[in-house]
PDB file of N, CA, C and O in Angstrom:
ATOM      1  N   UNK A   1       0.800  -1.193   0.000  1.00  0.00           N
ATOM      2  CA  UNK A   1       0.000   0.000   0.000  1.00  0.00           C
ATOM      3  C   UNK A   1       0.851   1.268   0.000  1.00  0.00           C
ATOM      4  O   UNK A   1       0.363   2.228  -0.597  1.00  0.00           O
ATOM      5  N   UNK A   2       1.918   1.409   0.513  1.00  0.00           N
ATOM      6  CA  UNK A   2       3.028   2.225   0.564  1.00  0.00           C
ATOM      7  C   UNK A   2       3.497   2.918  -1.097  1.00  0.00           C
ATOM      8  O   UNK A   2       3.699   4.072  -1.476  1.00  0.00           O
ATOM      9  N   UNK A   3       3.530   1.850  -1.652  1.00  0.00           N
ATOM     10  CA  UNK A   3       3.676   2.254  -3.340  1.00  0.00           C
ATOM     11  C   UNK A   3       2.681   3.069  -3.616  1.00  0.00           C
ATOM     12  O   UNK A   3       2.932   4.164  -4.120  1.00  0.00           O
ATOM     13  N   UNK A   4       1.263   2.652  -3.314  1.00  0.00           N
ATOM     14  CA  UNK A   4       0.208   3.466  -4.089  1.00  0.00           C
ATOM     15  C   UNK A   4      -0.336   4.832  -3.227  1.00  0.00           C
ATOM     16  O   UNK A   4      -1.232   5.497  -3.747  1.00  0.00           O
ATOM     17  N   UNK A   5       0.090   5.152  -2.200  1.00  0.00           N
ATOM     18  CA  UNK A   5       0.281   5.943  -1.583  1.00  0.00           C
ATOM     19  C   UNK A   5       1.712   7.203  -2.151  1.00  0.00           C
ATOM     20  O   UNK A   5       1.288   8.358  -2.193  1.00  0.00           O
ATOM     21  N   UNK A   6       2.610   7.115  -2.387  1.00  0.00           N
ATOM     22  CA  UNK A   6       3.895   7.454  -3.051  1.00  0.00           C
ATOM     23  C   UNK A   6       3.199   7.764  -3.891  1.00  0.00           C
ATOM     24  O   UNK A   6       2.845   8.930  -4.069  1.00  0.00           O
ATOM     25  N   UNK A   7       2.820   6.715  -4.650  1.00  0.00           N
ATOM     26  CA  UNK A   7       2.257   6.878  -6.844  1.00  0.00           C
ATOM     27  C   UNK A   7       1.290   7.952  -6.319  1.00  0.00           C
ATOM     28  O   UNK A   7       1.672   8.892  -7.015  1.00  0.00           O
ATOM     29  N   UNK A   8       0.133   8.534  -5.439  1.00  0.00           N
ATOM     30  CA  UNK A   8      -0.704   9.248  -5.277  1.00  0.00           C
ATOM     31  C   UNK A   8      -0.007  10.974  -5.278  1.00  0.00           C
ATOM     32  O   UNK A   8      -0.126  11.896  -6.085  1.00  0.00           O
ATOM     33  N   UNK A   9       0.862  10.823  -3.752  1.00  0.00           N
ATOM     34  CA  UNK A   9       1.258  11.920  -3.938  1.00  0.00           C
ATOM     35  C   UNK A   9       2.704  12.085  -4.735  1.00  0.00           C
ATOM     36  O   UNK A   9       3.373  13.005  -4.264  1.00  0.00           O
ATOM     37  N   UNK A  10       3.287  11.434  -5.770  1.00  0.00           N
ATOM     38  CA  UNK A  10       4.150  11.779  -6.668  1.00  0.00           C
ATOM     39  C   UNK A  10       2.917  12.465  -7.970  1.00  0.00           C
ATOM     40  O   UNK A  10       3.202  13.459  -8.638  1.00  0.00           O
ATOM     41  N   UNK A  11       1.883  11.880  -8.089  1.00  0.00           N
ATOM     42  CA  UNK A  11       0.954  12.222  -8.870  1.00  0.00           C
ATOM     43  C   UNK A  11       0.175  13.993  -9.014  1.00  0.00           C
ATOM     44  O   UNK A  11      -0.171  14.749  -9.922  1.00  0.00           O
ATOM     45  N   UNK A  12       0.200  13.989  -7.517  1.00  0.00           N
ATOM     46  CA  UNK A  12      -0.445  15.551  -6.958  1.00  0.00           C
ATOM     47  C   UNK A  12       0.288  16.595  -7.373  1.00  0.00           C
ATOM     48  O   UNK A  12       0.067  17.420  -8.260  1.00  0.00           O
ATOM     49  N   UNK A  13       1.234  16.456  -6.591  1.00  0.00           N
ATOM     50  CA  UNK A  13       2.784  17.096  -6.749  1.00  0.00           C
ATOM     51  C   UNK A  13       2.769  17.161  -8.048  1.00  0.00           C
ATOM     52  O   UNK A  13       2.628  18.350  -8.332  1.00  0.00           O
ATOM     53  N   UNK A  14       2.871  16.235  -9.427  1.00  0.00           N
ATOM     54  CA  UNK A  14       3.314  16.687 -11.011  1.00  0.00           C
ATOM     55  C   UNK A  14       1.646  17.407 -11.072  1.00  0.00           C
ATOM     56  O   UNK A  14       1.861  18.613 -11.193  1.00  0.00           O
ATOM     57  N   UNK A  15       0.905  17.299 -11.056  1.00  0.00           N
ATOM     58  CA  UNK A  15      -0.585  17.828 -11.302  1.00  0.00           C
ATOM     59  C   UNK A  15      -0.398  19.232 -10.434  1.00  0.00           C
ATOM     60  O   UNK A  15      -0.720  20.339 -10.866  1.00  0.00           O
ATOM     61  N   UNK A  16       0.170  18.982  -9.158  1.00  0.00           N
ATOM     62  CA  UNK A  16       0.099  21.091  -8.649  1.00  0.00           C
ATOM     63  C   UNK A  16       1.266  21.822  -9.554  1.00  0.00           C
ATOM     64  O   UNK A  16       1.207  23.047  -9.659  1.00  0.00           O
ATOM     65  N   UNK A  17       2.162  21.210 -10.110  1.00  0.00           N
ATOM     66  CA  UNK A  17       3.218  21.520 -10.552  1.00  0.00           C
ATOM     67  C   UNK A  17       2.813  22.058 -12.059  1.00  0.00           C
ATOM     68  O   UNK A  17       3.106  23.153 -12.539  1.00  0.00           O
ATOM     69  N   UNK A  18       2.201  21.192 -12.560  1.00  0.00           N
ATOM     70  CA  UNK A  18       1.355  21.734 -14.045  1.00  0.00           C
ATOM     71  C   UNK A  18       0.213  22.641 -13.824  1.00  0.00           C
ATOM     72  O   UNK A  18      -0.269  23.227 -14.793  1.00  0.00           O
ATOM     73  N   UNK A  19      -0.319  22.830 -12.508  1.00  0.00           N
ATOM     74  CA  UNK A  19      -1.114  23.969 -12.591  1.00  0.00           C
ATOM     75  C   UNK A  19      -0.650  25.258 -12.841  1.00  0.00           C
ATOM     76  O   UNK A  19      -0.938  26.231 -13.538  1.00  0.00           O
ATOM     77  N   UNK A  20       0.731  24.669 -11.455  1.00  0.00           N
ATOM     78  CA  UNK A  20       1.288  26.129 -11.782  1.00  0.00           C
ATOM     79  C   UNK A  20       2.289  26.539 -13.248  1.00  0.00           C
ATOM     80  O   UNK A  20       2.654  27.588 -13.779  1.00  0.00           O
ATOM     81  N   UNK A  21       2.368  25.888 -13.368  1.00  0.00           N
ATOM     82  CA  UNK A  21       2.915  26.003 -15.182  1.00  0.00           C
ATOM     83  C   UNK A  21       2.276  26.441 -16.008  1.00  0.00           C
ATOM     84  O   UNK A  21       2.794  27.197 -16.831  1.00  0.00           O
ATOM     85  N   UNK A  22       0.448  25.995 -16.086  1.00  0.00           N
ATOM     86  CA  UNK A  22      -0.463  26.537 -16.358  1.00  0.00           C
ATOM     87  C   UNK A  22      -0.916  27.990 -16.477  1.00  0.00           C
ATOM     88  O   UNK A  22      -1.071  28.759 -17.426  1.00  0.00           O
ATOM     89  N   UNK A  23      -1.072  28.075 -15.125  1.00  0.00           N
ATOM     90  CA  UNK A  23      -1.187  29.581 -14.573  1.00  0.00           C
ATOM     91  C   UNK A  23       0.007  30.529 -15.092  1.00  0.00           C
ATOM     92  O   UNK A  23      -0.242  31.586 -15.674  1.00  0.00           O
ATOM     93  N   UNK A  24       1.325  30.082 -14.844  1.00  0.00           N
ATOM     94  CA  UNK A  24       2.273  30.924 -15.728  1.00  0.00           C
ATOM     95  C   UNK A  24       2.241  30.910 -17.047  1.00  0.00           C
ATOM     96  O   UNK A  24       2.967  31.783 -17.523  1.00  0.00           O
ATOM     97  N   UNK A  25       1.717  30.297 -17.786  1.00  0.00           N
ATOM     98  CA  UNK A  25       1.925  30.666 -19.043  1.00  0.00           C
ATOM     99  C   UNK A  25       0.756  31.484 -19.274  1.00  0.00           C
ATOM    100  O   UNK A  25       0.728  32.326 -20.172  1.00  0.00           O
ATOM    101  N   UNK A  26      -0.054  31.298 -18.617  1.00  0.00           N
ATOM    102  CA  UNK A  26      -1.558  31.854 -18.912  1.00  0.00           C
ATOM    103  C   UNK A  26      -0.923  33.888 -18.900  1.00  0.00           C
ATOM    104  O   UNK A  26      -0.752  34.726 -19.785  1.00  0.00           O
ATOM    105  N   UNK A  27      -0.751  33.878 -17.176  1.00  0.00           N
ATOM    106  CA  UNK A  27      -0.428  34.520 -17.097  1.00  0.00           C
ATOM    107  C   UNK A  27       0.724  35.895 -18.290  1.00  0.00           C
ATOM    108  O   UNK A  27       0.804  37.122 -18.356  1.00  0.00           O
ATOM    109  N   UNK A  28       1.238  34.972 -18.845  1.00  0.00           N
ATOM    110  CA  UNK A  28       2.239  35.152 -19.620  1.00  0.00           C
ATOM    111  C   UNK A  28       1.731  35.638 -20.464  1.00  0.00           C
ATOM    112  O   UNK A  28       1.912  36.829 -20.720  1.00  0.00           O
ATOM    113  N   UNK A  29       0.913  34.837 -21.178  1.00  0.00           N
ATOM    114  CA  UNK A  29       0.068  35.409 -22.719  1.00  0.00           C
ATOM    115  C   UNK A  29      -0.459  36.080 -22.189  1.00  0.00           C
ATOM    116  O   UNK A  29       0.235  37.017 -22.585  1.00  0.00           O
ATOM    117  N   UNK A  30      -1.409  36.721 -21.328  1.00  0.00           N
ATOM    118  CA  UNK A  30      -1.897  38.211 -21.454  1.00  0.00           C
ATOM    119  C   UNK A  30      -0.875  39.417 -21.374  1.00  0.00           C
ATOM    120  O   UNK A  30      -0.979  40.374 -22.140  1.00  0.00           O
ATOM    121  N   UNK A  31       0.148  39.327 -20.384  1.00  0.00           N
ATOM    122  CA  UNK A  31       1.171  40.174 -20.392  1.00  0.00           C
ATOM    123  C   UNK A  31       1.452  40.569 -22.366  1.00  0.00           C
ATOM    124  O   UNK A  31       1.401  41.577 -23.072  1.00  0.00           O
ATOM    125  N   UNK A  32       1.665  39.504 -22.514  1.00  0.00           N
ATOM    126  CA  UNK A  32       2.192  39.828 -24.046  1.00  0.00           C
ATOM    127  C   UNK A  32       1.350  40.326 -24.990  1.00  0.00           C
ATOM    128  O   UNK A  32       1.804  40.969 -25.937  1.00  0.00           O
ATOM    129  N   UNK A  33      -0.274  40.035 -24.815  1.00  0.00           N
ATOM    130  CA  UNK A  33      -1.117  40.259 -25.086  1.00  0.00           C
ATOM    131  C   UNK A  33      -1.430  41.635 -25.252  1.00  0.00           C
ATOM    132  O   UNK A  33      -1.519  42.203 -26.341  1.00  0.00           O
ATOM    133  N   UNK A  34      -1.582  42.108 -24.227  1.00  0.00           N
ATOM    134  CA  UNK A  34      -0.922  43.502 -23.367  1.00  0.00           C
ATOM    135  C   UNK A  34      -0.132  44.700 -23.930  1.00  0.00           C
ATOM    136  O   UNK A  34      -0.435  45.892 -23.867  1.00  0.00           O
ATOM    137  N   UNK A  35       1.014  44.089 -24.527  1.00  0.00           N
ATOM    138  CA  UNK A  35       2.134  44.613 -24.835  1.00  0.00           C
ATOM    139  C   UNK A  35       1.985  44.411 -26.410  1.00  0.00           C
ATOM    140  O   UNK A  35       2.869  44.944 -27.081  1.00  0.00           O
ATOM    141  N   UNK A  36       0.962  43.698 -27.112  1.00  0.00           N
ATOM    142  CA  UNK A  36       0.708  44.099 -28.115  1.00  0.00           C
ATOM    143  C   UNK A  36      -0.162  44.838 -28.404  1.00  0.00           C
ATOM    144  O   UNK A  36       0.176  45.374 -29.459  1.00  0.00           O
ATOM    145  N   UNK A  37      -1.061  45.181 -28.103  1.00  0.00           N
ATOM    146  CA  UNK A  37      -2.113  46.403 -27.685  1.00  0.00           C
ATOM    147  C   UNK A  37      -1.197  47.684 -27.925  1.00  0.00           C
ATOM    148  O   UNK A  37      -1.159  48.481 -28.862  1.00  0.00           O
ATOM    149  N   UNK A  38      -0.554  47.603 -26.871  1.00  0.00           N
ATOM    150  CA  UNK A  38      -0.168  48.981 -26.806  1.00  0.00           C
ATOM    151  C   UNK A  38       0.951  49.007 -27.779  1.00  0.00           C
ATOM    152  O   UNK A  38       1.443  50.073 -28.150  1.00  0.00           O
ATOM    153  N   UNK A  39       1.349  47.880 -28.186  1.00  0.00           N
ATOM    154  CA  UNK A  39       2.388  48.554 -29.718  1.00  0.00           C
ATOM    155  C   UNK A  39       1.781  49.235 -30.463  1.00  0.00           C
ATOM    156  O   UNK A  39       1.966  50.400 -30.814  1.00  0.00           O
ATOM    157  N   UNK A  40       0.377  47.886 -30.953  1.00  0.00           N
ATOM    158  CA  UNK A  40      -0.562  48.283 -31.979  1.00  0.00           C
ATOM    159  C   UNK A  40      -1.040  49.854 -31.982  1.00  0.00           C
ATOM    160  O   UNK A  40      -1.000  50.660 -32.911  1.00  0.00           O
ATOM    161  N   UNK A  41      -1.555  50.039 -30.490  1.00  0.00           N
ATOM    162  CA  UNK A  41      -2.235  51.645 -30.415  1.00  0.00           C
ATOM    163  C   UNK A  41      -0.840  52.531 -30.629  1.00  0.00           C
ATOM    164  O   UNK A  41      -1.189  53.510 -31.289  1.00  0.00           O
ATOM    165  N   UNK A  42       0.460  52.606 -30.381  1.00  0.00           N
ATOM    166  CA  UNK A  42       1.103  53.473 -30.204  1.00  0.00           C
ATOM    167  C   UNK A  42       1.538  53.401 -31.834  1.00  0.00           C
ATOM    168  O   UNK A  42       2.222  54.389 -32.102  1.00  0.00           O
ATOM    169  N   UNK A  43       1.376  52.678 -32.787  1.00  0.00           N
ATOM    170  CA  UNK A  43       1.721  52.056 -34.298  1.00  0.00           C
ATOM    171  C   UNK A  43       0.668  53.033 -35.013  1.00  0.00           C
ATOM    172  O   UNK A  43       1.004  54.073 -35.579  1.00  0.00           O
ATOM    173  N   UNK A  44      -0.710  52.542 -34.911  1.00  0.00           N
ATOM    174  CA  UNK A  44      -1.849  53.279 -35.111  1.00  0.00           C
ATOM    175  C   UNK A  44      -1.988  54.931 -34.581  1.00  0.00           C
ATOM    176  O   UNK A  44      -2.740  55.681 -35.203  1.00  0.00           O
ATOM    177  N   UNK A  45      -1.172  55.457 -33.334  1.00  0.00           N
ATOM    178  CA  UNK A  45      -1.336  56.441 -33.271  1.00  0.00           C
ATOM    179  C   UNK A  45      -0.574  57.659 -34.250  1.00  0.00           C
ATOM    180  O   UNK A  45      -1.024  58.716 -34.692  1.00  0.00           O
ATOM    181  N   UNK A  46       1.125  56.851 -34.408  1.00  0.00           N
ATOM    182  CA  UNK A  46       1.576  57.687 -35.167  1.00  0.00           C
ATOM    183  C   UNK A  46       1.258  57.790 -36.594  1.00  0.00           C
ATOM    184  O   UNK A  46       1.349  58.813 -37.274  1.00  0.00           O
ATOM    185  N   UNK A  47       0.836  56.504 -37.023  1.00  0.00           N
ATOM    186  CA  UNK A  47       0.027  56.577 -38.449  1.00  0.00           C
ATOM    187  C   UNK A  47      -0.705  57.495 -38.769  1.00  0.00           C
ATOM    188  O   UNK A  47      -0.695  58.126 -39.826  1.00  0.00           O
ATOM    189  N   UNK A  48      -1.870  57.704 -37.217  1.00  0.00           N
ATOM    190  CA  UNK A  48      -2.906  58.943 -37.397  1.00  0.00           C
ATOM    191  C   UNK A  48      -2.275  60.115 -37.490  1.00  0.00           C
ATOM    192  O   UNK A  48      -2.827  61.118 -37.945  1.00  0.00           O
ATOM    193  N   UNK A  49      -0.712  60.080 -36.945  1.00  0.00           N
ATOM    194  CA  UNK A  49      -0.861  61.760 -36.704  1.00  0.00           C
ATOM    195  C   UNK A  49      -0.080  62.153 -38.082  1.00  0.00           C
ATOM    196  O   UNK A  49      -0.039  63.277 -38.581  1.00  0.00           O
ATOM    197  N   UNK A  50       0.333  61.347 -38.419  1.00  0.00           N
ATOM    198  CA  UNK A  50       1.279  61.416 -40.169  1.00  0.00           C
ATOM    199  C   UNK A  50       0.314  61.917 -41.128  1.00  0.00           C
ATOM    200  O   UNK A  50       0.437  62.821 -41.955  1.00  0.00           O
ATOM    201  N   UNK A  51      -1.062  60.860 -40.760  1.00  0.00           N
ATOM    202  CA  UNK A  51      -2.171  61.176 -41.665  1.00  0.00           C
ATOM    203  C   UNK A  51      -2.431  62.649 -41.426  1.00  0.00           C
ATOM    204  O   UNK A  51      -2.052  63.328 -42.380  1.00  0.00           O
ATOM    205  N   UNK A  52      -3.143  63.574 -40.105  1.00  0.00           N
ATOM    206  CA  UNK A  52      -3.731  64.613 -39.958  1.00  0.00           C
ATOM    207  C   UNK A  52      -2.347  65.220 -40.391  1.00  0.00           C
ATOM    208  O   UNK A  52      -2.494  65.305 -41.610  1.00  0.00           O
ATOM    209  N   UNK A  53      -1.446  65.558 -40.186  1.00  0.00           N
ATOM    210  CA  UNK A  53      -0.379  66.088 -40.506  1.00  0.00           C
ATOM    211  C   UNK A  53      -0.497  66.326 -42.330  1.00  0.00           C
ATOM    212  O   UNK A  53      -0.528  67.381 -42.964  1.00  0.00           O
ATOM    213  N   UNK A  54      -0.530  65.284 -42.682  1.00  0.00           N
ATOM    214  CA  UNK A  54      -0.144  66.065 -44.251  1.00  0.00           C
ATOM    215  C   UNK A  54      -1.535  66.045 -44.804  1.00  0.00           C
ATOM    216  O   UNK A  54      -1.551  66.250 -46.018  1.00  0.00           O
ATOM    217  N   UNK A  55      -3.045  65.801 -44.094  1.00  0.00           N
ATOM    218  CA  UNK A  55      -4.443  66.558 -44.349  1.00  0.00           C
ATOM    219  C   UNK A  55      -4.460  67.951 -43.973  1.00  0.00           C
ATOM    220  O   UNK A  55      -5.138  68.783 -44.575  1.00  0.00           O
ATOM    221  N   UNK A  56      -3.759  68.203 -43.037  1.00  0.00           N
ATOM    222  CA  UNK A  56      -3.555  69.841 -42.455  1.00  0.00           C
ATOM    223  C   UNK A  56      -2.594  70.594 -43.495  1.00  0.00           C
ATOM    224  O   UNK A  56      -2.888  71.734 -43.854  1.00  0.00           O
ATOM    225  N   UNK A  57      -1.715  70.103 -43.864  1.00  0.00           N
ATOM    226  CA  UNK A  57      -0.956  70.847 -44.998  1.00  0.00           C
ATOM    227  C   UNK A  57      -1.140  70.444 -46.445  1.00  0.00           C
ATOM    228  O   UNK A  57      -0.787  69.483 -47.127  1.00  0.00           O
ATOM    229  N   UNK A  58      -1.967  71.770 -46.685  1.00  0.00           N
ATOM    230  CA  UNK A  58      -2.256  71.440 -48.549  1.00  0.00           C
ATOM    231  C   UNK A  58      -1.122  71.040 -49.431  1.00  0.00           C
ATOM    232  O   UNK A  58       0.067  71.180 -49.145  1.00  0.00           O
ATOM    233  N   UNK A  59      -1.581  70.551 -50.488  1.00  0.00           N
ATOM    234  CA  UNK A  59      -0.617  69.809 -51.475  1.00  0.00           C
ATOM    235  C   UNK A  59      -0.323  70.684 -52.367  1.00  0.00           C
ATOM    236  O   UNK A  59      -1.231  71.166 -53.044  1.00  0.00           O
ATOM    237  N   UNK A  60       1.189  71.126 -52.581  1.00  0.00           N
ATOM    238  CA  UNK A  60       1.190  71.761 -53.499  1.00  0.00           C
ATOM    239  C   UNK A  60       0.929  71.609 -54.871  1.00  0.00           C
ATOM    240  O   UNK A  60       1.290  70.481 -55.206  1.00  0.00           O
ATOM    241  N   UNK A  61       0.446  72.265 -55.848  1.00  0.00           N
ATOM    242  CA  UNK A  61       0.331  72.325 -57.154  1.00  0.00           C
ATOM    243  C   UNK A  61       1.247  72.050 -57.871  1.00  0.00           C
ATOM    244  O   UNK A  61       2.161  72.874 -57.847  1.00  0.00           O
ATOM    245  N   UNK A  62       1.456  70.674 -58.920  1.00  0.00           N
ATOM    246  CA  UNK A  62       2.344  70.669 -59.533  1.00  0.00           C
ATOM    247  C   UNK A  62       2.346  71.640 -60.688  1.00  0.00           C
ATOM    248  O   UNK A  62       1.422  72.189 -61.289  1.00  0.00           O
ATOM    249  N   UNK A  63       4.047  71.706 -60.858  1.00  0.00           N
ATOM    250  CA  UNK A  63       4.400  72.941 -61.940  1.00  0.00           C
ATOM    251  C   UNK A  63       4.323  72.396 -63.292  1.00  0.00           C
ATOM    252  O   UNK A  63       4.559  71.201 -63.470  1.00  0.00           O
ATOM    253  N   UNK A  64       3.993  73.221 -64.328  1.00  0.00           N
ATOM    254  CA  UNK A  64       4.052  72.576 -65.524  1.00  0.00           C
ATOM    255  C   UNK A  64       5.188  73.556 -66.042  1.00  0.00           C
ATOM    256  O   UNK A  64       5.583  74.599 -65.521  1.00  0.00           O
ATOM    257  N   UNK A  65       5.565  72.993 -67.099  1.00  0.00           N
ATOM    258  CA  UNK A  65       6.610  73.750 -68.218  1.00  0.00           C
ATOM    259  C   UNK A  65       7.961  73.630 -67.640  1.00  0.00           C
ATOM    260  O   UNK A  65       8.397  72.820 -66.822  1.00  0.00           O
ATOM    261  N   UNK A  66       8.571  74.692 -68.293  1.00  0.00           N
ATOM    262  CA  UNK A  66      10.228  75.290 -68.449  1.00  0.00           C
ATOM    263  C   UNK A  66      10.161  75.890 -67.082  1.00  0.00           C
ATOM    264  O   UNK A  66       9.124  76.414 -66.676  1.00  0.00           O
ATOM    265  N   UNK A  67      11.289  75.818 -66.343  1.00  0.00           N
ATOM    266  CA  UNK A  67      11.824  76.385 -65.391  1.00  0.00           C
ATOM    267  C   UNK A  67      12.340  77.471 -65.670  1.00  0.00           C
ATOM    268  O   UNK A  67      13.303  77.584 -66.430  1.00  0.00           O
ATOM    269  N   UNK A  68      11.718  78.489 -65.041  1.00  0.00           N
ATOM    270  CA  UNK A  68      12.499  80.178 -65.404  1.00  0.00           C
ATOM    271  C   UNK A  68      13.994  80.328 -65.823  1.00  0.00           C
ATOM    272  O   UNK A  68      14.863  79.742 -65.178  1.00  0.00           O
ATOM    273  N   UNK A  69      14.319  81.153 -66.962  1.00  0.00           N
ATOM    274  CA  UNK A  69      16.192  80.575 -66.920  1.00  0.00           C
ATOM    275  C   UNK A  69      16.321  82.233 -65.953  1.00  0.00           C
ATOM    276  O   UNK A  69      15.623  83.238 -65.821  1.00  0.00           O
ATOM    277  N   UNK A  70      17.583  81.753 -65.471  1.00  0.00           N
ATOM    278  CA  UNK A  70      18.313  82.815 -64.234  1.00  0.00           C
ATOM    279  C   UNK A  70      18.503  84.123 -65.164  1.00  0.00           C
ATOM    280  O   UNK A  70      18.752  84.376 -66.343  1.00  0.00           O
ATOM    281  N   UNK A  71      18.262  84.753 -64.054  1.00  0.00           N
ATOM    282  CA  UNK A  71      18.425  85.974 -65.026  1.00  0.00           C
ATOM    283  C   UNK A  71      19.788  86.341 -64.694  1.00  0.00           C
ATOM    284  O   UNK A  71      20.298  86.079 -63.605  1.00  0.00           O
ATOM    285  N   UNK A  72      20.516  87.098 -65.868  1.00  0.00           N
ATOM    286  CA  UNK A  72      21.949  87.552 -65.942  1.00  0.00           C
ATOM    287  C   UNK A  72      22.227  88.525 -65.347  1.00  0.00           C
ATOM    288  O   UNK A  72      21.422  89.355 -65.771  1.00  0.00           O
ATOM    289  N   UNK A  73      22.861  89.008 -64.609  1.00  0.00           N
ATOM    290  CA  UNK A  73      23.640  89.800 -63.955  1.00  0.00           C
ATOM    291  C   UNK A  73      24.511  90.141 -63.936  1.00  0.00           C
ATOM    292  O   UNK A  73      24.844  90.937 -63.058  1.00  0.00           O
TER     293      UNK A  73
END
């Protein structure tokens, strides 16, 4: 009976041991989870402000023709 007693709690012990392995990884992926969020928003934010940035400044008109020649002096 001694064996199956041992086999029980050698059994518990690997089963609390994978919980907590569990729980850390769990844990883990949201952290990272997390930390992709806020790449994404801080990725997306500067995108936006690139965007309002050159919506706020009109486009210049392209030039047609000959470029003025310098005048002599």
């Amino acid at each position: 009976m001694s064996n199956l007693g041992s086999a029980k709690q050698a059994l518990r012990a690997e089963l609390a041991h994978a919980r907590q392995g569990a729980a850390y990884y769990q844990s883990l992926a949201e952290t990272l989870e997390e930390a992709l969020e806020k790449l994404e928003t801080v990725d997306s934010g500067t995108t936006s402000r690139r965007s309002a940035r050159s919506a706020a400044e009109p486009a210049q008109p392209k030039r047609r023709g000959r470029k003025p020649a310098a005048a002599a002096g």
